[in-house]
KEDREN-248608 format. One record per residue: residue in one letter; x, y, z of N, C-alpha, C in turn. Coordinates in steps of 0.2 Angstrom, whole numbers, padded with zeros to 4 digits, always signed. Layout:
% residues N
AXYZXYZXYZ ...
% end
This chain:
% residues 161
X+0351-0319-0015+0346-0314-0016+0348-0308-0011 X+0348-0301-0014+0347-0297-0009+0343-0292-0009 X+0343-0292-0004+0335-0286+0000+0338-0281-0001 X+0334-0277-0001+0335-0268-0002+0329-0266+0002 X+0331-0265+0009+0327-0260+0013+0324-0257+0009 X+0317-0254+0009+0314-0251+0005+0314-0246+0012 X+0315-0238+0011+0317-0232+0015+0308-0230+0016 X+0304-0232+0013+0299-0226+0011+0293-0232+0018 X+0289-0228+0021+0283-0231+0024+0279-0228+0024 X+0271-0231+0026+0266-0231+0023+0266-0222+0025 X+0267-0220+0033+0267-0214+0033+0270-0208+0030 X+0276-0210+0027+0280-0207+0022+0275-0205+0015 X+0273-0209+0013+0268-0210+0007+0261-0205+0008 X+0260-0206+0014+0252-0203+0015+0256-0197+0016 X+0260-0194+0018+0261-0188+0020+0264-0185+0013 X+0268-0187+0008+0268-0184+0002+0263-0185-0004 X+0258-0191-0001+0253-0189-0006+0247-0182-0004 X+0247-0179+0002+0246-0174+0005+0248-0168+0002 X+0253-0169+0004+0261-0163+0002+0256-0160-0005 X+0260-0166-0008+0257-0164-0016+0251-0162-0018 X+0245-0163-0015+0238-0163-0015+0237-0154-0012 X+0240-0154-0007+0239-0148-0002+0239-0143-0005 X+0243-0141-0014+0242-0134-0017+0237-0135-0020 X+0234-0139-0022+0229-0143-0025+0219-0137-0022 X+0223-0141-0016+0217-0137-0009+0219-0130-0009 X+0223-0128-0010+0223-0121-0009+0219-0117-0015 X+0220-0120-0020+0215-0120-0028+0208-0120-0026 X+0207-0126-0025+0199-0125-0022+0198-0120-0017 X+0200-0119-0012+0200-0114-0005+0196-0108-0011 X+0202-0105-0015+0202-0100-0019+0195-0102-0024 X+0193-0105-0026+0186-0105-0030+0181-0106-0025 X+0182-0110-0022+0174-0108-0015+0174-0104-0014 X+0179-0098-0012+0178-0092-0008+0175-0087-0013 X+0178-0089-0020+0177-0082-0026+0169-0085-0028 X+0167-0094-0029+0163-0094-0031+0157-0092-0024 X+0160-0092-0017+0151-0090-0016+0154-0082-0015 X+0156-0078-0016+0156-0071-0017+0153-0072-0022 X+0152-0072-0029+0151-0072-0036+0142-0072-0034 X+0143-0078-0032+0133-0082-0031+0130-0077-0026 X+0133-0076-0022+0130-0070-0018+0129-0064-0020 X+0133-0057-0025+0132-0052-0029+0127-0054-0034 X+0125-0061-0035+0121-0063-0044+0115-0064-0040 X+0114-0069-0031+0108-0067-0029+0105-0062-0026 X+0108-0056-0024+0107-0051-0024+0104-0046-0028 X+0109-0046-0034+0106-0044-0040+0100-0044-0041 X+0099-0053-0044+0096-0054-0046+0088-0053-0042 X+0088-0054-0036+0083-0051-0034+0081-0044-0032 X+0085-0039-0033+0084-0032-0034+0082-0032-0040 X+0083-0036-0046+0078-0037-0053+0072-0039-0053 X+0070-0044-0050+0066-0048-0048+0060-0042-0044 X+0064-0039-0040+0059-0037-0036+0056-0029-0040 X+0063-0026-0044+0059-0020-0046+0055-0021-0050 X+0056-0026-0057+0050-0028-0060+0044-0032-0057 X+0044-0034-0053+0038-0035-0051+0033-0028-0047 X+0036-0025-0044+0034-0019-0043+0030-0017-0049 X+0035-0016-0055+0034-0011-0059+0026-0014-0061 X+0026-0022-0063+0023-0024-0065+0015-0022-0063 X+0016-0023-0054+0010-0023-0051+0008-0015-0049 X+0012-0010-0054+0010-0003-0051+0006-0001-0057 X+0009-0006-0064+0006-0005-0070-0002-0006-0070 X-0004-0014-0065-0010-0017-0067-0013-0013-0061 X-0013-0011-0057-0015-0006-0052-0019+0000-0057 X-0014+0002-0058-0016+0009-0061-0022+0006-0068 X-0019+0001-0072-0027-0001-0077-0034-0004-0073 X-0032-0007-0068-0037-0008-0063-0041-0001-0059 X-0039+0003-0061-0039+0011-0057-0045+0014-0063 X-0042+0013-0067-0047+0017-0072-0052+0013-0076 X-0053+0008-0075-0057+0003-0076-0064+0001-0070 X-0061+0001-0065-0064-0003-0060-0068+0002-0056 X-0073+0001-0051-0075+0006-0045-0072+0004-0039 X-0069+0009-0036-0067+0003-0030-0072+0003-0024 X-0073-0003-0021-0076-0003-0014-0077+0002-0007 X-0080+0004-0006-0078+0006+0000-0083+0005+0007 X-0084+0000+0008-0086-0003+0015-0083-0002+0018 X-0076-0001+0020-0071+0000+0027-0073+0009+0027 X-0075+0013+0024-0078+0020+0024-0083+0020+0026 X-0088+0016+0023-0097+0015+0025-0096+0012+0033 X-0091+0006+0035-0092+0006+0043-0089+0010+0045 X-0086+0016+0046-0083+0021+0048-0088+0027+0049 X-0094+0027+0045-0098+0030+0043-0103+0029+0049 X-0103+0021+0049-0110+0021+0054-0107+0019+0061 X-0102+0020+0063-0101+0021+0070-0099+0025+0073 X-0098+0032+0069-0094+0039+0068-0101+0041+0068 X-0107+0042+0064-0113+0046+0064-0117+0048+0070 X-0117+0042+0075-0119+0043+0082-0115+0048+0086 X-0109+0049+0084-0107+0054+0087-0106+0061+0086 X-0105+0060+0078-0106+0065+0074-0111+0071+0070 X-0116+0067+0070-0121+0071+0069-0125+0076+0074 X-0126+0073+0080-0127+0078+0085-0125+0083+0085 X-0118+0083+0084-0115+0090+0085-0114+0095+0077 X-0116+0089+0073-0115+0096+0066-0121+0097+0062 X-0129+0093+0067-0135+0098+0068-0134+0104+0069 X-0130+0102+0078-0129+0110+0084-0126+0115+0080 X-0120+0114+0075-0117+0120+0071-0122+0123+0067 X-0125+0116+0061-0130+0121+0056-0136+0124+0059 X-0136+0121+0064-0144+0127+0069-0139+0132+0071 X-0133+0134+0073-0131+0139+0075-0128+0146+0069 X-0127+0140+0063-0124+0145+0056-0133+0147+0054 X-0136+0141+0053-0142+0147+0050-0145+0151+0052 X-0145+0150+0060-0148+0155+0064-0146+0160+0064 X-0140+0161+0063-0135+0165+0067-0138+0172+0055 X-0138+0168+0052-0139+0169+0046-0146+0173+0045 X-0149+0168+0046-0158+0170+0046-0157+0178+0051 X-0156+0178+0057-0157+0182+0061-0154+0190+0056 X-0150+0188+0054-0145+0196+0051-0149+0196+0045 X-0153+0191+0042-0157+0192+0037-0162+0193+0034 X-0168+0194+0041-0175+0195+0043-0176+0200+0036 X-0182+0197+0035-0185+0204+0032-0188+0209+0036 X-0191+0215+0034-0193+0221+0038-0202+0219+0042 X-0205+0215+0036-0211+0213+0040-0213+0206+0042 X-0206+0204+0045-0208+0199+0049-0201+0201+0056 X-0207+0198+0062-0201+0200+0067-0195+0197+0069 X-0197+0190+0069-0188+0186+0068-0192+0181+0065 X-0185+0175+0064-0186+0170+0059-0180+0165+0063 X-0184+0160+0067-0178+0155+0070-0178+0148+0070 X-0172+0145+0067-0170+0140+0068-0171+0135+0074 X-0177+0130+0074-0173+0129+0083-0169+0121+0083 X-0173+0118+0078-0174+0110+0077-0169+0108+0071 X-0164+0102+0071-0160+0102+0064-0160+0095+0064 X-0163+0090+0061-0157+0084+0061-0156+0081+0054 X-0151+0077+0054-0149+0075+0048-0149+0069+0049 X-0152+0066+0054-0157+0057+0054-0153+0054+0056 X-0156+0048+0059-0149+0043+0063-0146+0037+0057 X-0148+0040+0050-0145+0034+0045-0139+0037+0041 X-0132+0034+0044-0126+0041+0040-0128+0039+0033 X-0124+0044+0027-0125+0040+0022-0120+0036+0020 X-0120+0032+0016-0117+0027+0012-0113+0031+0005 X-0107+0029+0003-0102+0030-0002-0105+0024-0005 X-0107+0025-0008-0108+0018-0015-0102+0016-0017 X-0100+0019-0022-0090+0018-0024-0087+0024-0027 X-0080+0025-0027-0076+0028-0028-0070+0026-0036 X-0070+0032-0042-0068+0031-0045-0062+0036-0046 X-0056+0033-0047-0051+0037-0049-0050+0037-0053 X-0046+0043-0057-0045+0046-0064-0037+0047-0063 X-0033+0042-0063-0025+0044-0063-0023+0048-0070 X-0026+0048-0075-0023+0049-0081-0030+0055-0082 X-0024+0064-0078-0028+0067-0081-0024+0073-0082 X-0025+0083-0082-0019+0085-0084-0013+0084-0079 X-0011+0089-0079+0000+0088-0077-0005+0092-0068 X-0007+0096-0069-0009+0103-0063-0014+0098-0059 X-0017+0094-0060-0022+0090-0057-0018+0083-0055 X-0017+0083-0048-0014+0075-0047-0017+0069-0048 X-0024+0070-0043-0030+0064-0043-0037+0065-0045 X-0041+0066-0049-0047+0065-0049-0051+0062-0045 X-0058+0061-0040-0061+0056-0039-0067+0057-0040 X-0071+0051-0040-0079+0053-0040-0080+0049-0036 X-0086+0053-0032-0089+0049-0027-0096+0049-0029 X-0099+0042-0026-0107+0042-0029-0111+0040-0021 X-0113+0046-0018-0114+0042-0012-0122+0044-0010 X-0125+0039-0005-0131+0038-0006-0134+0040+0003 X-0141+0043+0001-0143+0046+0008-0150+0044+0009 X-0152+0040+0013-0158+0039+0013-0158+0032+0009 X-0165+0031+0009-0167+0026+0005-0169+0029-0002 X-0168+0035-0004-0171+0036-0009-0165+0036-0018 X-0161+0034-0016-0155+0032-0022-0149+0038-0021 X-0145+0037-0024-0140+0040-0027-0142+0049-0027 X-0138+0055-0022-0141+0061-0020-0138+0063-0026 X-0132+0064-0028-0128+0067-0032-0120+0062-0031 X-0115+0067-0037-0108+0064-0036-0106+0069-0035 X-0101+0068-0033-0096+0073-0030-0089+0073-0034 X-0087+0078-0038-0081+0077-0042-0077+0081-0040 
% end
């Protein structure tokens, strides 16, 4: 019987099953790389879609919600009554000083003056009941609003448009 040296070892073998596999991996290299470029441009994209229609969405139900609805205004109302203790004093002082300043240039002839001394506007600021915008009005008019705001306890003074 004769032997024949077999040339090839287990090292031999694993390194040409390598060999041969390795342009293989190059292949893949090349599709991972292309495919996460690919997925990256599509998640991008995709939510710069994502995000302008959602925008669009929420600017559309805003604005129905605008002409529809009144909106609140208590973050004004408190701004009102911790701002009036400051404020009123001093925009008494101006209207005693404008209508005095007014009355005095505009005495009639049989009286000898006519004076302001005393002015207050109460220690209760008024209250904004709510506010309505009108987005949808001509081209020359940006915003429309109506105010309905309340002085005293005696209801609704007037709007303001």
């Amino acid at each position: 019987m004769l032997l024949v040296k077999n040339s090839f070892s287990v090292k031999d073998i694993i390194l040409s099953y390598v060999d041969s596999n390795f342009r293989n991996f190059y292949y893949l290299q090349f599709y991972l790389i292309l495919h996460s470029f690919l997925a990256t441009y599509f998640k991008s994209s995709s939510y710069k879609y994502y995000r302008t229609a959602r925008n669009d969405i929420i600017r559309e139900l805003s604005q129905k919600r605008l002409e529809t609805d009144l909106e609140t205004t208590e973050w004004l109302n408190e701004f009102l009554r911790r701002f009036w203790l400051i404020f009123e004093p001093v925009l008494s002082t101006m209207v005693v000083q404008k209508v005095d300043a007014i009355l005095a240039a505009s005495t009639p002839a049989f009286l000898d003056s006519i004076r302001l001394s005393t002015f207050t506007l109460g220690t209760k600021p008024p209250r904004v009941e709510s506010v309505k915008s009108y987005p949808r009005v001509e081209d020359d008019i940006v915003v429309c609003i109506r105010f309905v705001i309340v002085y005293g306890k005696f209801g609704s003074v007037g709007h303001n448009t």
